[in-house]
matplotlib code that plots the C-alpha trace (Angstrom):
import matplotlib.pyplot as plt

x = [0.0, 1.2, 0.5, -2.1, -3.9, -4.5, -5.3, -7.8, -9.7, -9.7, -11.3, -13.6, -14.5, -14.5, -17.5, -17.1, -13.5, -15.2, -18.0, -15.2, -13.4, -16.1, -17.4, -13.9, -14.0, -17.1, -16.2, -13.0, -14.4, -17.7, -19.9, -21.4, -23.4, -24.7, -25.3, -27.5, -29.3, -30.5, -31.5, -33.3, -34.7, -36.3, -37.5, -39.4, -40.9, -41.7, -43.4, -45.6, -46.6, -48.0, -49.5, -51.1, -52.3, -53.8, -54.9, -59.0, -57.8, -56.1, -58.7, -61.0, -58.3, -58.4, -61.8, -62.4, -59.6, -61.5, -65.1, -63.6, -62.4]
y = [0.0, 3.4, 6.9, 7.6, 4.2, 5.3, 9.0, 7.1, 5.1, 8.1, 10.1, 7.3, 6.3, 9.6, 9.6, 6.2, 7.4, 10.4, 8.8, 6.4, 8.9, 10.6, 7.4, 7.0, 10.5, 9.9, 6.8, 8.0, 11.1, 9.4, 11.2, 8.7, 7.4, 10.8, 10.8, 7.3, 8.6, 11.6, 9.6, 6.8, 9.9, 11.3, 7.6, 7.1, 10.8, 10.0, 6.5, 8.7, 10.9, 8.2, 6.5, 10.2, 10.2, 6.6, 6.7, 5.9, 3.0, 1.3, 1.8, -0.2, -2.9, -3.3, -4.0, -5.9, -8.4, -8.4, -9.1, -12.0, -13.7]
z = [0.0, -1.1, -0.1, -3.0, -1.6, 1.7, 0.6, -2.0, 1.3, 3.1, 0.6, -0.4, 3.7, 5.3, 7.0, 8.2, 9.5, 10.9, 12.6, 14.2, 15.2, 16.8, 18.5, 20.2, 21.2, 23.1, 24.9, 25.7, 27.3, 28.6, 26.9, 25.0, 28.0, 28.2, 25.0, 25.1, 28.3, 26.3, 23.7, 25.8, 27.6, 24.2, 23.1, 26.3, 25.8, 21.9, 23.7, 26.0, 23.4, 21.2, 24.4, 25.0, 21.2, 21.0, 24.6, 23.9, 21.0, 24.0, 26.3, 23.3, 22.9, 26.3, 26.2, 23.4, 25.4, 28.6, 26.5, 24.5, 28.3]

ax = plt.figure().add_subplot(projection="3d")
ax.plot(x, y, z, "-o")
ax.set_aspect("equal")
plt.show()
């Protein structure tokens, strides 16, 4: 391998290089745990939203399941 191949995977991979970069960054510096509790954070939130949305179809399901008993 030559210099022009490893500029060519570079060039051709950069965001892969860059994301890897970044994601040993982040552990090193622990911020990718704070990172996934943000983002578990902002799942369970999207989770009550949807709950909040489709409350009365759940209350029906629920229903339905204790008629069919």
């Amino acid at each position: 391998m030559n210099i022009e191949d490893v500029l060519k995977f570079i060039i051709k991979n950069k965001y892969a290089i860059a994301l890897g970069v970044v994601g040993v960054v982040l552990i090193n510096t622990g911020l990718f745990y704070i990172i996934f509790k943000v983002l578990f954070v902002v799942m369970l939130l999207m989770l009550g939203v949807y709950v909040d949305k489709n409350v009365d179809k759940i209350k029906e399901l629920i229903k339905k399941v204790r008629k069919e008993k």
